[in-house]
N, C-alpha and C positions, 0 to 999 in steps of 0.2 A: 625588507622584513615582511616576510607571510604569513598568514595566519595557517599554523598547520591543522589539517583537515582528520585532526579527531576528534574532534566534539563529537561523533558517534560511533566511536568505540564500538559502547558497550551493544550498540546492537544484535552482535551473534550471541552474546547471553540472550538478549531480550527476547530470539527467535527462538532462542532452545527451551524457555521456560514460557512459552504460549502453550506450546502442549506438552509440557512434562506433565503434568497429570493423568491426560489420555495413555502417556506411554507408560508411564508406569502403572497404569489399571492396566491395560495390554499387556506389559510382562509379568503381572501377575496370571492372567488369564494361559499364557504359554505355560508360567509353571505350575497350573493348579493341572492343567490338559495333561501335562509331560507327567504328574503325580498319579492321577490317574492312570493312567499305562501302567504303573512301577507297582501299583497296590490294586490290584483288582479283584474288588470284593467276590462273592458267591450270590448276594442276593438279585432278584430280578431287575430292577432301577439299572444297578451296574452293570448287567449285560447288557441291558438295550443300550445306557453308556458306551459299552466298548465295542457296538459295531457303528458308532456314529462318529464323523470325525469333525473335531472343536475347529470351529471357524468362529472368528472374529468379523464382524462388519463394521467396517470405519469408513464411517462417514463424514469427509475432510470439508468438504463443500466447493464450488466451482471456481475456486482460487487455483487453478492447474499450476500455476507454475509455482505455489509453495510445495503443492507435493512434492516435489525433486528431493527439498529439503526434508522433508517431515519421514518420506520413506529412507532415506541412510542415515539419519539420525537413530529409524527404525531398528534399520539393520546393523548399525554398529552396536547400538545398546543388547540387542540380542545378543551377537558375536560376542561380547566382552562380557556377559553377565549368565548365560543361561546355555548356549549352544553355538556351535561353527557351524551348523550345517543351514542354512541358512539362501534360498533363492528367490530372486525377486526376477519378474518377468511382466512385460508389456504385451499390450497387445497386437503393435506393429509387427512382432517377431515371433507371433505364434497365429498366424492363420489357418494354420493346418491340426489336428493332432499329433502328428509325426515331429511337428516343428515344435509344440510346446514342448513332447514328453524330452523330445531332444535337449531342448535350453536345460529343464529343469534339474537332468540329469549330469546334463556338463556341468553345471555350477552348483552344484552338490558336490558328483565324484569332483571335478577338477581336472578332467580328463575328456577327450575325443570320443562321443557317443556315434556310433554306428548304426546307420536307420535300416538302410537294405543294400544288396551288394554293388546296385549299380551307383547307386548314390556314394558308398563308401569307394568307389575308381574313379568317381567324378569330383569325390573331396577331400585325395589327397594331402592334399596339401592347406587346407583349411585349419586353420588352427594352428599352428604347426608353433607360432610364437609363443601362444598362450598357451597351450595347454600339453602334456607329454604325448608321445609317440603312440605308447596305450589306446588300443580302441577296446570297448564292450558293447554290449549288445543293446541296444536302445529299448528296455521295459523294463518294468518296475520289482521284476523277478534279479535281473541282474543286479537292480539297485538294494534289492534287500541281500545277496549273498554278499555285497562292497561293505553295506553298513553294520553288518553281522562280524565282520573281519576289521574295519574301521572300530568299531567302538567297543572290541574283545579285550583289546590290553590296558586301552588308555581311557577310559570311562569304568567307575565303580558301576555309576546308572545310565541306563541308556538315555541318552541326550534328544531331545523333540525333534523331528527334520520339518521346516516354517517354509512354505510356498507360498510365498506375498502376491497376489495378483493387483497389480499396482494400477489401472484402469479396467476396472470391470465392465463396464457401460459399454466398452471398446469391442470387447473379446467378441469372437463366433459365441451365441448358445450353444451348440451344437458339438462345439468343439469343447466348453466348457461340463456340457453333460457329457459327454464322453470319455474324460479324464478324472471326472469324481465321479463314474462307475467304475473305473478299473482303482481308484486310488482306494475305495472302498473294499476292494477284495486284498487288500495287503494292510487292513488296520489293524488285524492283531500280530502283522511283523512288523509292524512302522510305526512308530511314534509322531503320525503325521498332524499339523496343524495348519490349516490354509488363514492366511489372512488375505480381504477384501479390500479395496480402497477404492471405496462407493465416493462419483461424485455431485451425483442428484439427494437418490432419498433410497429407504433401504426397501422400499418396495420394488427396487429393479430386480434383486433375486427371485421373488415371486415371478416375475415378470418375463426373465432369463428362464428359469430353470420350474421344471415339471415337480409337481409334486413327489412324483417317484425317487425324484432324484435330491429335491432339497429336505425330504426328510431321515436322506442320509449323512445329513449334517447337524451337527448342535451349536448353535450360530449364537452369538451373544453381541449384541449393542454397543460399540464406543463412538461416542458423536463428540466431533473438535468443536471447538470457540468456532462461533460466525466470526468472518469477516471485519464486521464493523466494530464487534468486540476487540480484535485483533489491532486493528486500528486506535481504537480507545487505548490501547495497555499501551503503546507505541509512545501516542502523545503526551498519555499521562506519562511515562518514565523519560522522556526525551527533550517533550517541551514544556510542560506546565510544572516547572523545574529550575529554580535560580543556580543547578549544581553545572548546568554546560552554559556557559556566556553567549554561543553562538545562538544565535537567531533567525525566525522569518517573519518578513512584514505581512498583513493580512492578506496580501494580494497575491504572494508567493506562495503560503500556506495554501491559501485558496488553489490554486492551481495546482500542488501536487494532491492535494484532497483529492481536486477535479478529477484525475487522473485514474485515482485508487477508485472510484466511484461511477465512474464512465467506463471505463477499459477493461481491470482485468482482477480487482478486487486483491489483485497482489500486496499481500505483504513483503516480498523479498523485493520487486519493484519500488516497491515504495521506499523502503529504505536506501535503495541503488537512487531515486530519485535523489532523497538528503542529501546522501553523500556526492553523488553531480554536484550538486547548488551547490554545496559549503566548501567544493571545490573550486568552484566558480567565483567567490568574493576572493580576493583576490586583492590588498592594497596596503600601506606601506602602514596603515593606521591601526592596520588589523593587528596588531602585537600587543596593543591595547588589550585585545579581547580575550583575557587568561583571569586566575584568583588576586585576588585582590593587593594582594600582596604586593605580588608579580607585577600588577599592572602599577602600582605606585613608582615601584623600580624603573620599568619600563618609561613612563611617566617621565623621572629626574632625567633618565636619558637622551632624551628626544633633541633629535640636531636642529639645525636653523628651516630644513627643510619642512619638517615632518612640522614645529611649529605653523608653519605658512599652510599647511595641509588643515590643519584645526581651525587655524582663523577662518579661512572659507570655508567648512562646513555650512549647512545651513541654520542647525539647531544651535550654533556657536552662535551665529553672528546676531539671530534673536536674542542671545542670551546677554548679548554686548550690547544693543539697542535699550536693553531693562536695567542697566547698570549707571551711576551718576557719569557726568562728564569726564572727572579726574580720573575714573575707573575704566572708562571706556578707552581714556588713552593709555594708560598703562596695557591695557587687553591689546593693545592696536602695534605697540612699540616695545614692547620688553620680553624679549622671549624668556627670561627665569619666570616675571610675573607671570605670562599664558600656563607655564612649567608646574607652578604652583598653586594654579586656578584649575589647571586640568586634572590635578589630583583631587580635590577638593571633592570637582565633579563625577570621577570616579568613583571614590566613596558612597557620591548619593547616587551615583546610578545602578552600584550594589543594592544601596542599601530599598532601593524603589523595587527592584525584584526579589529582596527577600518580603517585603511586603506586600508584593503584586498577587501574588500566586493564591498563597492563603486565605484573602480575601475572594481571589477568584472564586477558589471551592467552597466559602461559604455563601458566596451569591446564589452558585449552581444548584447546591442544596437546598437552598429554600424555593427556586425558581422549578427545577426539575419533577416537582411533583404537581405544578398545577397544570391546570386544565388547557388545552392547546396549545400550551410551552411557547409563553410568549417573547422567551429569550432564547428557546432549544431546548431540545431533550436531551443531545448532548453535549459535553462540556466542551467540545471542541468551537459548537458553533458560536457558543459564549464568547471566548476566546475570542476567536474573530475576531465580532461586535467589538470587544473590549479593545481589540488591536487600530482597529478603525476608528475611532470615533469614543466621543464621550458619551458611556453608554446613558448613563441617569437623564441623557438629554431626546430619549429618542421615544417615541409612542410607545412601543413595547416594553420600554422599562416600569414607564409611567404604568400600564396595563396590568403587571406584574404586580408593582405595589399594592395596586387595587387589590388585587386577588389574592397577596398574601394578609392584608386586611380582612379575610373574609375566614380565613382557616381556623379550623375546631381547634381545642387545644390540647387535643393529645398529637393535632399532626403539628401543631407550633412548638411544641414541646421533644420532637424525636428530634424534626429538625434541627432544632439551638443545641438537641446534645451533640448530635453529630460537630457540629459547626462549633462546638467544644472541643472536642478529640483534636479536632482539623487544628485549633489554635494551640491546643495544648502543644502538641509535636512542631511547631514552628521555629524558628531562630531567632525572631524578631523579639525582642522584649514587648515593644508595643502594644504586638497582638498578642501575648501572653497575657498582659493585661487586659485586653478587650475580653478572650477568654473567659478570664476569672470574672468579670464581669455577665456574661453570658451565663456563665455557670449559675450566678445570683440567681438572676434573673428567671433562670430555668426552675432550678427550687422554689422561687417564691410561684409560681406558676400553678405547679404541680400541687400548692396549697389550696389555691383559691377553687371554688365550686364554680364551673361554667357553665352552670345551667343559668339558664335567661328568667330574668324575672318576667313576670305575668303578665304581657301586653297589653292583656284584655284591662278593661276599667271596673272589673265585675258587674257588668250586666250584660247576661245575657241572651242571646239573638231571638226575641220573642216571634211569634207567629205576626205578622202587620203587614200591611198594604208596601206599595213600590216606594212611595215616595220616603215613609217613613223609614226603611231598610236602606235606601239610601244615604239618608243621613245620619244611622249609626255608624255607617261605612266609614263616612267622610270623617266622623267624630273621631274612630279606634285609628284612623292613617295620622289624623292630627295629635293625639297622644303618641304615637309610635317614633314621629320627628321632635316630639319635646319630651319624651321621657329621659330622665339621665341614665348613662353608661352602665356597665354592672364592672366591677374590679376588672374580669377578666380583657374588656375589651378596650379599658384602661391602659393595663399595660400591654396588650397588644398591638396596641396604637405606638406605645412608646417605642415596644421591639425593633417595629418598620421604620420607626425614625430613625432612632440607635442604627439600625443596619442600612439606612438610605446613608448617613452622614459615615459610617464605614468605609460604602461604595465611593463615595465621591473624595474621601480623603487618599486612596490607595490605589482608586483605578484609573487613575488618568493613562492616557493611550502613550505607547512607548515616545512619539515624537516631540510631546509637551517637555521628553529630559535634554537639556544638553549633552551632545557627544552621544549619540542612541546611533548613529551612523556607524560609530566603533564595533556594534553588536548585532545591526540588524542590517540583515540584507535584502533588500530590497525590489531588484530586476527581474519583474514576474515574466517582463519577454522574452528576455534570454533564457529563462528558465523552461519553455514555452517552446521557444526554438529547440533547445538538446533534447527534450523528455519526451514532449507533443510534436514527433517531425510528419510535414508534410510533403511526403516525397513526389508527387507528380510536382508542386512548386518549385521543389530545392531541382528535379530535373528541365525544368522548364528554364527555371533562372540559369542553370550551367549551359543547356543549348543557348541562348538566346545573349546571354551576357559571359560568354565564359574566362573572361578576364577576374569577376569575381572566387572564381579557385582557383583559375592559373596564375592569376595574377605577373602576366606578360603586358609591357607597355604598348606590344605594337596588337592589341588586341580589343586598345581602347578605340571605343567609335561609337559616335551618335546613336542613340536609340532608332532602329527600326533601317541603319546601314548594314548591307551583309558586306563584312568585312573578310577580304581574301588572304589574308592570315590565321583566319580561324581552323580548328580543324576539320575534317570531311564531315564530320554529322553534326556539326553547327552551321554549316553552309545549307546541306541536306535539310534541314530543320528549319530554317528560316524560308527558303524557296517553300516550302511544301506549306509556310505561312500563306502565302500570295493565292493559291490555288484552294478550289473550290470542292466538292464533296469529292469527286472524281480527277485522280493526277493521272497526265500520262506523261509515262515512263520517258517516254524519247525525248519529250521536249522537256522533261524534269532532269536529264542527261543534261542535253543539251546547256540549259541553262548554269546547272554544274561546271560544266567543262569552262563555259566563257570566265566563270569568276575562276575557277581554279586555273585556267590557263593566265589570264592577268597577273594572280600571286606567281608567279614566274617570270615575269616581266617581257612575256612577249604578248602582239598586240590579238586579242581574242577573234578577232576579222579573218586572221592569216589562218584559220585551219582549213586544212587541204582538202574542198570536196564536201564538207562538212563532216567530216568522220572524226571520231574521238580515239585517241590512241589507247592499248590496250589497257598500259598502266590505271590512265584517269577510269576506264570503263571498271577496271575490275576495283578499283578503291570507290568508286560512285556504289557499285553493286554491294560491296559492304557496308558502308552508309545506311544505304535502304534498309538492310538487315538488322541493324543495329535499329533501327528506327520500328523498325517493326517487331524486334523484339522488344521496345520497350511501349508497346501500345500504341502508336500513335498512329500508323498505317496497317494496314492487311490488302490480300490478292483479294480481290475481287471476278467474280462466273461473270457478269455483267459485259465487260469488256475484257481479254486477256490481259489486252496492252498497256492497262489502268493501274489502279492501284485505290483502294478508297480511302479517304481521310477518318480518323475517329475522334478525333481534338479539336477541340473551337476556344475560341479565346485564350490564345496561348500570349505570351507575356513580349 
């Protein structure tokens, strides 16, 4: 029994509605452009309008490998709503002018663009699978008498043609003003609209292109979600969520955080990350880990083995340690009783994350507004904490307290409503009741006047010598420690207790439940190994140990033995271990030849003359190759005969 690896599903919704609002501001922007074209007024404004062509600048941000996604997501939503004509183009594939106007026009018409005639005998055959036999003439003249005949029968209105330049940063300047000067002399045949996918800031247009040229554009602003926002929508719909059972322990989270925040700011990675891991758990218990229902059923079912699986757990066997004697032998010896003790626990380990969460977000709330976020700014790194450790027990909680002690009351007051909403929409009766309580409390709040009564003693600061000013001083500090409270900071006081004994009822850290093994997984190094790979190690460990991938018996041998069954560029690779900055080749031959002639089981002494036969010579000579394709050697001008080393400390 496996735990099937959809508890993340829903994440290709989740990527399509991070920027459905950018795209749907975008396809409105294509069809307010394409309206334009269809209705062209008489007055001045509209002219200068209609010699300018509508560009979008979308600026995604340096998360390159979501664009993949974000631009055909693009491009389908256009296709299917607004226009077919539709091409998107890189900058690897347009160095040239010749080579952009070429792409843009094959994937538009759909057909074999023709640049000039030597090129057209030299690209026969180019194309030939995708696109028809068909050639036209490569400018923007032949593209407007295609689209003139293309959208004569089968369009009422003429449909926008969308030129996506998918890395702008990338492209030639040069190439790029020279394509929005010719694409400007065909605006009043072309219903053209360029879109941008800027991945710095939208200052690189200024930067790319001349004035002359970018004020032939009417460029309008769509900026995507950051990154770390991206991230946030992720966790909140993924993990901070009692609706997927599946789980990561703080250590594992941590590291694929790490990853998104080191590396490459990838959301699609990061998700590829999830789903690694939650492939990666992997055990017979994991069946447990479904609705509650389901896992009761599951529960009754459990054979003699899967019992013995739960007894050793670790959170089980504490859990059998806090139990009387007669209990702990029934726990020990009765597989129905574990049967029906393991449902029990079930139950409360639902019932702990439909509790967990809500209280989470009400912590964040009141903690995320104060001054150097002594729990996190965001809720993620809460979380953590939360997952680690008992948070109420750590300086920074402590710190927190303090400081939400300290808050005016219109900011105590926004917070508790929010932290009202938060309970109201819960599942839990409990905290629906905490809630409605909250709520009191919040009205009674919003009664009370929090102006502070008059510290001073009424008398005041008269003109007088040092000593005397002094000791008004001391007199108004010692009134200020024994005056009584004012209502407001009364129940202010009460708030933070009310919500200290929240925290400490609800957030205990996943491990304090029994059976939490069922849902959390745990292995940040494996996780660490698939996602974080270190490939000079992983090629270092396969020369030097390669019994670990091959996994051949006769392969096994002592650390630091070159064993003559290995293959040639693990023999290769361990001699060139022994040797100093500079190898030479003949006796790094040499040396070869003696172990490789051994693994043949004649005696290495007996070679004729000392010469190496041609076979060994030319598998030695690939070896080197191999070796030196992968970094470790290079020729060396120093000596012909040499070879230099570039590795030290190899394994």
């Amino acid at each position: 029994m496996l735990l099937c690896c959809t508890c993340f599903s829903p994440h290709q919704q989740v990527q399509e509605d991070l920027n459905k609002k950018m795209l749907d501001g975008l396809l409105e922007f294509v069809k307010k452009s394409a309206a334009s074209f269809w209705c062209r007024d008489d007055d001045w404004m509209s002219r200068m309008r209609a010699s300018e062509i509508p560009t979008a600048a979308l600026v995604l941000g340096v998360n390159m490998p979501d664009h993949t996604i974000t631009f055909e997501s693009m491009t389908e939503l256009l296709h299917d709503s607004l226009t077919p004509f539709v091409a998107s183009v890189q900058a690897k594939e347009c160095t040239a002018m010749k080579q952009l106007m070429q792409k843009v026009l094959q994937r538009l018409m759909g057909t074999n663009v023709m640049v000039d005639e030597d090129e057209a005998e030299a690209d026969l055959g180019f194309h030939t699978r995708d696109c028809p036999q068909k050639r036209v003439n490569c400018s923007l003249s032949a593209l407007c008498d295609w689209y003139q005949s293309a959208t004569k029968s089968e369009f009422l209105q003429s449909p926008p043609v969308v030129v996506i330049f998918r890395d702008l940063e990338a492209f030639s300047p040069q190439v790029l003003q020279d394509f929005i000067l010719v694409c400007s002399q065909y605006v009043h045949q072309l219903p053209l609209v360029f879109i941008f996918g800027i991945a710095t800031s939208p200052s690189t247009i200024q930067r790319m292109l001349p004035h002359s040229v970018s004020s032939l554009l009417c460029i309008e602003l769509f900026q995507s979600l950051s990154c770390t926002q991206h991230l946030a929508t992720i966790i909140d719909k993924l993990f901070l969520t009692s609706k997927f059972h599946f789980k990561f322990s703080a250590k594992v989270l941590q590291v694929l955080v790490g990853i998104f925040l080191y590396h490459d700011f990838s959301v699609c990675n990061f998700i590829k990350g999830l789903q690694t891991s939650s492939g990666l758990f992997c055990q017979p218990l994991s069946v447990l880990c479904c609705h509650k229902q389901e896992a009761l059923v599951h529960a009754q079912q459990l054979n003699d083995r899967d019992v013995e699986r739960i007894q050793q757990l670790p959170s089980f066997m504490r859990y059998v340690e806090e139990q009387v004697p007669e209990e702990q032998v029934q726990l020990l010896t009765s597989s129905e009783h574990v049967k029906g003790v393991c449902q029990k626990l079930l139950k409360s380990l639902h019932k702990y994350h439909k509790n967990f969460y809500p209280a989470l977000r009400c912590l964040h709330v009141l903690t995320s507004i104060l001054p150097k976020y002594p729990l996190g700014k965001q809720i993620r790194e809460l979380y953590v904490l939360c997952l680690e450790k008992k948070v109420w027990e750590t300086q920074e909680y402590d710190s927190a307290m303090q400081l939400i002690r300290m808050l005016a009351k219109d900011e105590l007051v926004t917070c508790l409503q929010k932290c009202v909403e938060i309970l109201t929409f819960c599942k839990s009766k409990k905290l629906k009741k905490v809630g409605q309580q909250l709520q009191d409390i919040t009205a009674t709040c919003e009664k009370l006047d929090s102006d502070r009564e008059n510290d001073s003693s009424g008398k005041g600061l008269q003109k007088t010598d040092l000593f005397h000013l002094q000791k008004t001083l001391l007199e108004m500090k010692e009134c200020r420690r024994t005056r009584r409270k004012t209502p407001y900071e009364i129940l202010r006081n009460a708030v933070v207790d009310y919500i200290d004994n929240l925290v400490k009822t609800h957030l205990y850290p996943p491990e304090s439940q029994p059976l939490y093994e069922v849902w959390y997984y745990s292995s940040s190094g494996t996780v660490r190994r698939h996602l974080n790979a270190t490939p000079r190690t992983s090629i270092q460990t396969a020369l030097s140990h390669p019994y670990c991938y091959l996994q051949n018996e006769a392969l096994k041998n002592d650390s630091g033995i070159i064993s003559s069954a290995a293959p040639d560029i693990c023999i290769i690779y361990k001699l060139h271990l022994e040797c100093g900055r500079l190898i030479n080749l003949y006796d790094w031959l040499e040396a070869y030849a003696t172990v490789a002639t051994a693994a043949e089981g004649k005696d290495p002494s007996a070679i004729e003359g000392g010469k190496v036969d041609e076979l060994k010579h030319a598998r030695f000579i690939r070896a080197v190759s191999e070796l030196e394709f992968l970094g470790f050697v290079k020729s060396t001008k120093q000596k012909t005969d040499h070879v230099a080393r570039l590795t030290w400390g190899g394994c």
